[in-house]
C-alpha positions in Angstrom: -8.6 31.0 -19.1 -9.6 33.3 -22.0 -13.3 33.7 -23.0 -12.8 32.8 -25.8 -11.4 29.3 -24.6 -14.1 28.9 -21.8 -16.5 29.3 -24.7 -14.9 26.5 -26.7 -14.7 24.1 -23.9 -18.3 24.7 -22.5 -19.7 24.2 -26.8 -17.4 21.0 -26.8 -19.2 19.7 -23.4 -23.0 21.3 -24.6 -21.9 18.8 -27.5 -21.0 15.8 -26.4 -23.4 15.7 -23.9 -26.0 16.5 -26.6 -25.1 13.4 -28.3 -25.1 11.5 -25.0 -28.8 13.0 -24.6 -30.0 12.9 -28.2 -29.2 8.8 -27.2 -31.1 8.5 -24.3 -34.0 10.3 -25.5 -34.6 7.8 -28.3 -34.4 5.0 -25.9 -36.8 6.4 -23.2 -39.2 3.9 -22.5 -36.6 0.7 -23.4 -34.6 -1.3 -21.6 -31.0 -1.0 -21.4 -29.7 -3.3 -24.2 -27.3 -6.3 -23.3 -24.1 -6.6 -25.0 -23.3 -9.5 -27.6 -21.3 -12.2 -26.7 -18.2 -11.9 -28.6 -14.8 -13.1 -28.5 -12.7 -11.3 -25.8 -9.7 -11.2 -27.9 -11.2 -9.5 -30.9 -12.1 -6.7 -28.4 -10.9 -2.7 -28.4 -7.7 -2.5 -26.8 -6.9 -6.5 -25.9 -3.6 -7.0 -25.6 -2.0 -10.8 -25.0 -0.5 -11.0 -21.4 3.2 -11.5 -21.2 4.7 -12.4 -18.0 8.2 -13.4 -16.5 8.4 -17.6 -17.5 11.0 -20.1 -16.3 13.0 -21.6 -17.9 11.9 -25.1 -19.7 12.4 -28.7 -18.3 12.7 -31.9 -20.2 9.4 -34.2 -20.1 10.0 -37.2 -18.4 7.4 -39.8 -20.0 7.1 -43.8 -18.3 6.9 -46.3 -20.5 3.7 -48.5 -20.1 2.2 -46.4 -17.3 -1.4 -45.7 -17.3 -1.7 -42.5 -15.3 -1.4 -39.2 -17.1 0.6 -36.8 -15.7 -1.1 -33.9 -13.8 -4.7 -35.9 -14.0 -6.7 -37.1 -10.8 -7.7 -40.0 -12.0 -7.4 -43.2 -14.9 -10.1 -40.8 -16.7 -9.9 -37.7 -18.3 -9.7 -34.3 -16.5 -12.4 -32.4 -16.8 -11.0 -29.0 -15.7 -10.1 -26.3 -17.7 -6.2 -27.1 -19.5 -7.3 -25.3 -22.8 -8.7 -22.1 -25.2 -12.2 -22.1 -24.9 -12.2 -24.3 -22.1 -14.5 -22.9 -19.3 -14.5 -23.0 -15.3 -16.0 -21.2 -12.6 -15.1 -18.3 -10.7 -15.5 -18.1 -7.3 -15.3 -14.3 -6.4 -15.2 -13.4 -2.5 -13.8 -9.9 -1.4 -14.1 -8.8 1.9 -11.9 -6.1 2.3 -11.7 -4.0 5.5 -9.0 -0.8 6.0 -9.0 1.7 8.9 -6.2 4.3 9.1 -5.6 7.3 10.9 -2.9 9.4 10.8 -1.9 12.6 12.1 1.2 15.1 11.9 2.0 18.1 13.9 5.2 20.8 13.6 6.3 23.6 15.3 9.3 25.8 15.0 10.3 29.6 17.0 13.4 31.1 16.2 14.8 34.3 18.1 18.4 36.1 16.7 19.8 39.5 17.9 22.9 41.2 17.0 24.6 44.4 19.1 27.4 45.9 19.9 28.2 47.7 23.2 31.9 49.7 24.3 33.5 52.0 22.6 31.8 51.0 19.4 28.8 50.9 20.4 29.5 54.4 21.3 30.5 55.3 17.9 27.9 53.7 16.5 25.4 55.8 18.6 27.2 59.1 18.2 28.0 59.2 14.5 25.6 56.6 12.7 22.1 55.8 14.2 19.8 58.2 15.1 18.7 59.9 18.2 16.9 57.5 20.4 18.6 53.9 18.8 20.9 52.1 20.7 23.9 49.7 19.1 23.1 47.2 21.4 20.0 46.2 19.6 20.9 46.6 16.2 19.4 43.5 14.3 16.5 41.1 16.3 14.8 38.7 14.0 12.0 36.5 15.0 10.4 34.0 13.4 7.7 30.8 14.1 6.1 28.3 12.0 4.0 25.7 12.6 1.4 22.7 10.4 -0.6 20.8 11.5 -2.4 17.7 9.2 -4.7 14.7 9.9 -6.1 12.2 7.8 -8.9 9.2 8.1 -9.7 6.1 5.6 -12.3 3.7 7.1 -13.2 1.7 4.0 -15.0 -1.8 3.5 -16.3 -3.5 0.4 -17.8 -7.3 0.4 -18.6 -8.6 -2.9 -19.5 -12.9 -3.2 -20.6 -14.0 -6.5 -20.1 -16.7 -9.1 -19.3 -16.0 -12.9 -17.9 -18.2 -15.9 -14.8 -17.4 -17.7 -13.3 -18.4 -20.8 -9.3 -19.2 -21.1 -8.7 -17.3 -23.6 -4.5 -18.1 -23.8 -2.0 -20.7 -22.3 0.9 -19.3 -21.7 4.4 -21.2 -22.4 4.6 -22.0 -18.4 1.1 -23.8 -18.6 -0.4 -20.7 -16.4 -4.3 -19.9 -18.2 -5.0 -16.6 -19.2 -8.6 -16.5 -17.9 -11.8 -13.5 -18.7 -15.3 -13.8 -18.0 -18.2 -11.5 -18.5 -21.6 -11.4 -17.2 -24.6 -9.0 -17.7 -27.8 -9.2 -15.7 -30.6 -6.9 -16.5 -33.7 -6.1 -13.5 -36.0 -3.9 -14.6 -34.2 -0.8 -16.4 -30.6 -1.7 -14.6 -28.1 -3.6 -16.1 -25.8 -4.9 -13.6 -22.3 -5.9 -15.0 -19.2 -8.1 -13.7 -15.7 -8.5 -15.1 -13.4 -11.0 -14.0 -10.0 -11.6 -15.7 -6.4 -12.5 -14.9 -3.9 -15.4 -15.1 -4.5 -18.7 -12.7 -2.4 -21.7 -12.5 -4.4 -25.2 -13.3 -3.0 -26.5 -9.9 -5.3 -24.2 -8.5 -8.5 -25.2 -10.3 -10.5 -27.5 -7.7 -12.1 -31.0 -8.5 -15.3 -29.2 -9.6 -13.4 -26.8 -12.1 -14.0 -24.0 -9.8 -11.1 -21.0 -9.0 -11.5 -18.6 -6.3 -10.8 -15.1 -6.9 -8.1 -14.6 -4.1 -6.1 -17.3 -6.3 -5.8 -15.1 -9.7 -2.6 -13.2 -10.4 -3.1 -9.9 -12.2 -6.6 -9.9 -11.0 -8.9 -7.4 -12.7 -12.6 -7.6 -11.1 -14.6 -4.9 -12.1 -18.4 -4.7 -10.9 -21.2 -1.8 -11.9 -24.1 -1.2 -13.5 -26.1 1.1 -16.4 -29.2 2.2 -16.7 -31.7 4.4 -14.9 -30.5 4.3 -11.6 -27.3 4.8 -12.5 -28.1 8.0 -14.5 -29.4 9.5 -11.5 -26.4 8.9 -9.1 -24.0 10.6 -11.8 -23.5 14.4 -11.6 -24.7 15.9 -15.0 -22.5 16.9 -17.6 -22.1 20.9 -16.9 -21.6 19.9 -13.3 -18.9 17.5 -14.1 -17.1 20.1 -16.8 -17.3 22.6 -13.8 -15.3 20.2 -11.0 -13.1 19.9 -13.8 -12.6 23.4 -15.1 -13.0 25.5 -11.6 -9.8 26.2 -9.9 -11.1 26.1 -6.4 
């Protein structure tokens, strides 16, 4: 990279991280500020879900019957069937993954090539120097070996609660689900995201889901604010993991 170029991209980070700065210096002494509620779908970069659907039945409908077809009981269902409607998540993750691997590879090769008689003879006499010998005239060798190993112990337990919205009902009857919930302590804001598509078969009695029963799950939990700051790398360190070769 060109001085010239290094120069640009260090004044482009010296920038934005000015801005980031010039941000955080006005707000010294403030708590981090919550988000407004809004409505998910009017959001940056929402997209309606679109998934695989069967292909439609005919209703079947019984005259004069009193029970309603997917209810629990005589009275109305009080789970979540509709936009806007609301129900509970239930979010339990206990993950645990332990892998080790290791590889190992060797290879020697040995090849000669010579000629003895009445050529080899020759070959001494008129073509190699004093002191060579035809019967050695080509010996390659040649070894190679690699070795690698690698480890992944992980584990991550997350139990919580948070309310989402169905936001879509797709032609299948599946809910197109999203919830959002910020809790501020102190000068931490602690968020969670939950969103995906759940089938109202699935929603219990007390119009509660649990997490492990969401298709296209996205669960997303972090936080902003002081302490958060401080476990981040600043920005020049950053640019440099980036920008450094090595």
């Amino acid at each position: 990279m060109t001085p010239f170029r290094t120069l640009l991209v260090c004044s482009a980070g010296l920038l934005a991280a000015g801005c980031g700065t010039a941000d955080k210096l006005k707000n010294i002494g403030q708590t981090p500020a919550l988000s407004a509620i809004q409505d998910p779908t009017t959001t940056a970069g929402y997209r309606p879900v679109k998934m695989p659907m069967p292909h439609p039945e005919p209703v079947h409908y019984a005259a004069n019957s009193l029970w309603q077809s997917g209810s629990r009981s005589f009275f109305k269902d009080q789970r979540a069937r509709q936009i806007g409607d609301i129900l509970t998540v239930v979010v339990t993750i206990t993950d645990k993954a332990e892998i080790d691997n290791a590889t190992k590879r060797t290879r020697t090769g040995s090849d000669s090539v010579g000629a003895g008689g009445a050529v080899g003879s020759a070959i001494n006499t008129f073509l190699l120097p004093a002191g060579s010998s035809a019967s050695d005239l080509v010996s390659t060798d040649s070894s190679s070996s690699q070795a690698g190993s690698g480890t992944v112990d992980r584990s991550e337990t997350l139990e919580t609660k948070v309310a989402a919205v169905v936001t879509q009902v797709l032609p299948n009857g599946n809910l197109v689900i999203e919830g959002r919930q910020e809790v501020r302590v102190n000068f931490e804001v602690r968020e969670l995201i939950v969103a995906g598509v759940i089938r109202p078969e699935d929603i219990g009695a007390e119009n509660t889901i649990d997490s492990s029963k969401i298709a296209e799950a996205r669960i997303a939990y972090g936080g902003r604010g002081q302490i958060t700051d401080v476990q981040q790398p600043r920005y020049g360190s950053q640019a440099l993991d980036i920008l450094l070769p090595f």
